[in-house]
C-alpha positions as CSV (number, residue, x, y, z in Angstrom):
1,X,93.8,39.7,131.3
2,X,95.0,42.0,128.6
3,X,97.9,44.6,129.4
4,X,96.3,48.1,128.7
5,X,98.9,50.5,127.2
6,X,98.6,53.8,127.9
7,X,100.2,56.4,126.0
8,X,103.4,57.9,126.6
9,X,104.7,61.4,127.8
10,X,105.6,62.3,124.5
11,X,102.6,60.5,122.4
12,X,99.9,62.1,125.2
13,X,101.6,65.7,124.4
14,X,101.4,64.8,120.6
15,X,97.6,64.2,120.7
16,X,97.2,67.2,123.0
17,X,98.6,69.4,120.2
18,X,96.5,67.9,117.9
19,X,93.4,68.4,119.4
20,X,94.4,72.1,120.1
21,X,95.4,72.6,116.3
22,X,92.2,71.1,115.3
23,X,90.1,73.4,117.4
24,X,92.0,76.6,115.8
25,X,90.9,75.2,112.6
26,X,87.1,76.5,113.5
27,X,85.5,78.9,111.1
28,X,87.1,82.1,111.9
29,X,88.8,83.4,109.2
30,X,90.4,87.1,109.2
31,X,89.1,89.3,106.4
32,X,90.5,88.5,103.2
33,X,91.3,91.8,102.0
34,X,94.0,94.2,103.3
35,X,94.6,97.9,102.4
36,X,96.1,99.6,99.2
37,X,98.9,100.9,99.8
38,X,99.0,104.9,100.9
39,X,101.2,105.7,98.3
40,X,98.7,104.5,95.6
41,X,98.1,107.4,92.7
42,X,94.4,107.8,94.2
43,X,93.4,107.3,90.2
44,X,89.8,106.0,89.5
45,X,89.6,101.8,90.0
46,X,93.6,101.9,91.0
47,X,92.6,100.7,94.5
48,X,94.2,103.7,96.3
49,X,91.0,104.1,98.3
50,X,90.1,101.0,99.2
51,X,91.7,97.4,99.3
52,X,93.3,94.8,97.7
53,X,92.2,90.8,97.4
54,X,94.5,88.4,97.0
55,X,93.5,85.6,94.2
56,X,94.8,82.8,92.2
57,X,94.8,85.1,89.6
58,X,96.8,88.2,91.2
59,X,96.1,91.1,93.2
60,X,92.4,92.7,92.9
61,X,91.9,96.4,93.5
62,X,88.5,97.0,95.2
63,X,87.9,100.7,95.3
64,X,85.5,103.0,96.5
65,X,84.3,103.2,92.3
66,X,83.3,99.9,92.7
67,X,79.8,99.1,93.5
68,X,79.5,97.0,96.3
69,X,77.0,95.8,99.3
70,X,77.7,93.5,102.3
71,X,79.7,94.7,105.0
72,X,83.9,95.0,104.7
73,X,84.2,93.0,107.7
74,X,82.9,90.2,105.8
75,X,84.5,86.9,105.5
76,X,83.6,86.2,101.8
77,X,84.6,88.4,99.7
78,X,83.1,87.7,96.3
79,X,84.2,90.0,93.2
80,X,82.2,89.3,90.1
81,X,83.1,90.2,86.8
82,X,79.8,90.9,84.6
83,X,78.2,91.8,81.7
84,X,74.5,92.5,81.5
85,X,73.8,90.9,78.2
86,X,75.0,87.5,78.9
87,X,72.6,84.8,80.1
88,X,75.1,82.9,82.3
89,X,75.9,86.7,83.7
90,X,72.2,87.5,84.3
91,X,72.2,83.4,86.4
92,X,75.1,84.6,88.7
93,X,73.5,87.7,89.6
94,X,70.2,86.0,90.5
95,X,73.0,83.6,93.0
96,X,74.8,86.3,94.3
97,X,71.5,88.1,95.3
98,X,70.4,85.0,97.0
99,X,73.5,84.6,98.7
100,X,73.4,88.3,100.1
101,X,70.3,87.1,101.3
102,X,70.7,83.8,102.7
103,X,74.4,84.5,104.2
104,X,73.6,88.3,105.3
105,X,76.3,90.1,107.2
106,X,78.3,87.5,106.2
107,X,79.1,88.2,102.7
108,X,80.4,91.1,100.5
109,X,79.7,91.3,96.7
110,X,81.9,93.7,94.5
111,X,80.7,94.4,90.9
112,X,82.8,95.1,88.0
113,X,81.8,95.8,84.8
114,X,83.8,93.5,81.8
115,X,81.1,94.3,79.0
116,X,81.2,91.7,75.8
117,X,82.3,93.5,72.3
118,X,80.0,91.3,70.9
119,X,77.0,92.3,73.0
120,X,76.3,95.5,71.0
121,X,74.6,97.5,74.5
122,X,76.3,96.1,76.8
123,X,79.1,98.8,77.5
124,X,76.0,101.7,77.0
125,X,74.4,99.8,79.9
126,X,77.3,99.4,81.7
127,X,78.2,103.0,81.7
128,X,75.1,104.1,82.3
129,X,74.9,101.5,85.4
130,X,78.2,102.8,86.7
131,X,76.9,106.8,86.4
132,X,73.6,106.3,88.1
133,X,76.1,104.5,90.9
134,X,78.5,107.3,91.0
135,X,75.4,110.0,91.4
136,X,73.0,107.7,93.3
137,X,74.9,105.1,95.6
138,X,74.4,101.5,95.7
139,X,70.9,101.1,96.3
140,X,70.3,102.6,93.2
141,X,73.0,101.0,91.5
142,X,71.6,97.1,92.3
143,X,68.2,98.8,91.2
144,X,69.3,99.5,88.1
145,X,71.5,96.3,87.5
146,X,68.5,93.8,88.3
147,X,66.2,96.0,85.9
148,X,69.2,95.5,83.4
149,X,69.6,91.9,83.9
150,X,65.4,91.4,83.6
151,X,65.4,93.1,80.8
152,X,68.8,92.1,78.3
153,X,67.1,93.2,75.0
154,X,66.0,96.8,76.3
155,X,68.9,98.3,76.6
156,X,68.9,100.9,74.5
157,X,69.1,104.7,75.6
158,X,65.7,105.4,76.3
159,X,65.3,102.5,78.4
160,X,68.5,103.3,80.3
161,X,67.3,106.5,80.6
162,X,64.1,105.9,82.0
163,X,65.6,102.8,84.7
164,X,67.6,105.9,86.1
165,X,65.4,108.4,86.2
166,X,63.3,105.6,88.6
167,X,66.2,106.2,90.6
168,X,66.4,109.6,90.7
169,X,68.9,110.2,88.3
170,X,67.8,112.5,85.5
171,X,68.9,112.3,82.1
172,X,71.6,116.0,82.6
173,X,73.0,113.9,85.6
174,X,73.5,111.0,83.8
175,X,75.0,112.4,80.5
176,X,77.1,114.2,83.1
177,X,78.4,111.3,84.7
178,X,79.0,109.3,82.0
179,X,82.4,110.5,81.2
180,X,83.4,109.2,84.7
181,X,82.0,106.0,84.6
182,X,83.7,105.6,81.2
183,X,87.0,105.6,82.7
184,X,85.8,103.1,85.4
185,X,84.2,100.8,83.2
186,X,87.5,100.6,81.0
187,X,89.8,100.1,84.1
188,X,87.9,97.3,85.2
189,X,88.3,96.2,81.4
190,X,91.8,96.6,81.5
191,X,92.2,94.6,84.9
192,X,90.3,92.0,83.7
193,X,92.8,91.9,80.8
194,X,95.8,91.8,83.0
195,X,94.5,89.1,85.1
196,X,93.7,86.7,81.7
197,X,90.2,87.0,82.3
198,X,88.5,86.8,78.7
199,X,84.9,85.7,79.5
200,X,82.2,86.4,81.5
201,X,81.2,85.7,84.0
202,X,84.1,85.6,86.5
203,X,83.8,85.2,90.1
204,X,86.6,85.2,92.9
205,X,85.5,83.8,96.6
206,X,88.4,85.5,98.0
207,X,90.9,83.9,97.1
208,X,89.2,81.1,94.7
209,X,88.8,81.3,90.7
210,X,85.1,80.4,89.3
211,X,85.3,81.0,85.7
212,X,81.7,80.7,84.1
213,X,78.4,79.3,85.5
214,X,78.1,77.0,88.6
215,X,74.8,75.7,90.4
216,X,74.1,78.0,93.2
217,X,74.7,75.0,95.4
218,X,77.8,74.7,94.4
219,X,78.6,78.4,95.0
220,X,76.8,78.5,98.1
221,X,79.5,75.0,99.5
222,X,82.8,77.5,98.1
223,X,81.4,80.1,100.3
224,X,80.7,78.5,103.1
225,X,84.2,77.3,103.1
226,X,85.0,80.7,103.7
227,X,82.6,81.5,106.5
């Protein structure tokens, strides 16, 4: 008959541990971001209002400037760097609005605006984006984005014009916004420069890098790995 070895004090605690450290390893991540700190400036985009994300790339401001939706308790964190003449741009905001969708409550998506000097309307539309946030909120703002992103060779002032008045933001509130979202819109420039970001789009899960355009099922897997 075979001797059955059982195993030892030690190796039994060993396993124990184990098992314990495994079942820690369950999905429960903290949230990814933690404050500014209170001693921030409190200038537009600096992050003195909100919170900072840690990524491969360095530290991320998200500010109350930014537009945003998902809640902050959210696991996934996912900061996107646009502009809305760029095709591969227009294809992660059509994955991003599914995943606000498919992953809801679970999920936070921050907007910044990196508009191409060689897309000749993009930093008009991405002004006028960021004013008809700044006087409307974020419903309006993700109005206007998709309406941007539907419609890339319309982007001239008339049509900007008229996509925020449908959010009822009138042409005097716009044009009086627009000095604002000016400097927002070049902070988030300038932080994209800092952080070597030189196309669009960017995203950051978190902490992860996604430079350029992914299959939503790919993004979606990332994500998950946060959740």
């Amino acid at each position: 008959m075979p001797l059955l070895l059982l195993p030892s004090r030690r190796q039994f605690a060993l396993l124990a541990t184990t098992a314990l450290l495994s079942a820690c390893r369950t999905k429960n991540p903290r949230v990814p971001t933690r404050p500014a700190p209170s001693s921030s400036s409190g200038a537009l985009g600096s992050g003195a209002a909100g919170e900072l994300l840690d990524t491969e790339d360095g530290t991320l401001p998200i500010d109350t400037h930014d537009p945003q939706r998902g809640p902050r308790t959210a696991h996934a964190v996912l900061v996107v760097f646009s502009d809305f003449q760029c095709p591969f741009c227009r294809d992660m905001a059509n994955a991003l609005e599914r995943l606000h969708k498919e992953r809801a409550g679970r999920v936070r998506v921050v907007f910044k605006h990196l508009p191409s000097p060689s897309h000749a309307s993009a930093r008009a539309a991405a002004i006028a984006a960021q004013a008809v946030f700044l006087e409307a909120g974020s419903d309006a703002f993700w109005r206007f984005h998709d309406r941007c992103f539907a419609h890339p060779r319309d982007l001239d002032s008339a049509h900007l014009a008229a996509w925020a008045r449908d959010q009822g933001v009138q042409p005097a509130a716009l044009a009086a916004r627009a000095p604002e979202a000016e400097v927002v819109v070049k902070q988030h420039m300038a932080l994209a420069a800092r952080m070597g970001i030189r196309g669009t789009p960017r995203l950051y899960i978190n902490a992860r890098r996604v430079a350029g355009a992914y299959p939503y099922e790919q993004i979606l897997e990332w994500v998950d790995d946060e959740l």
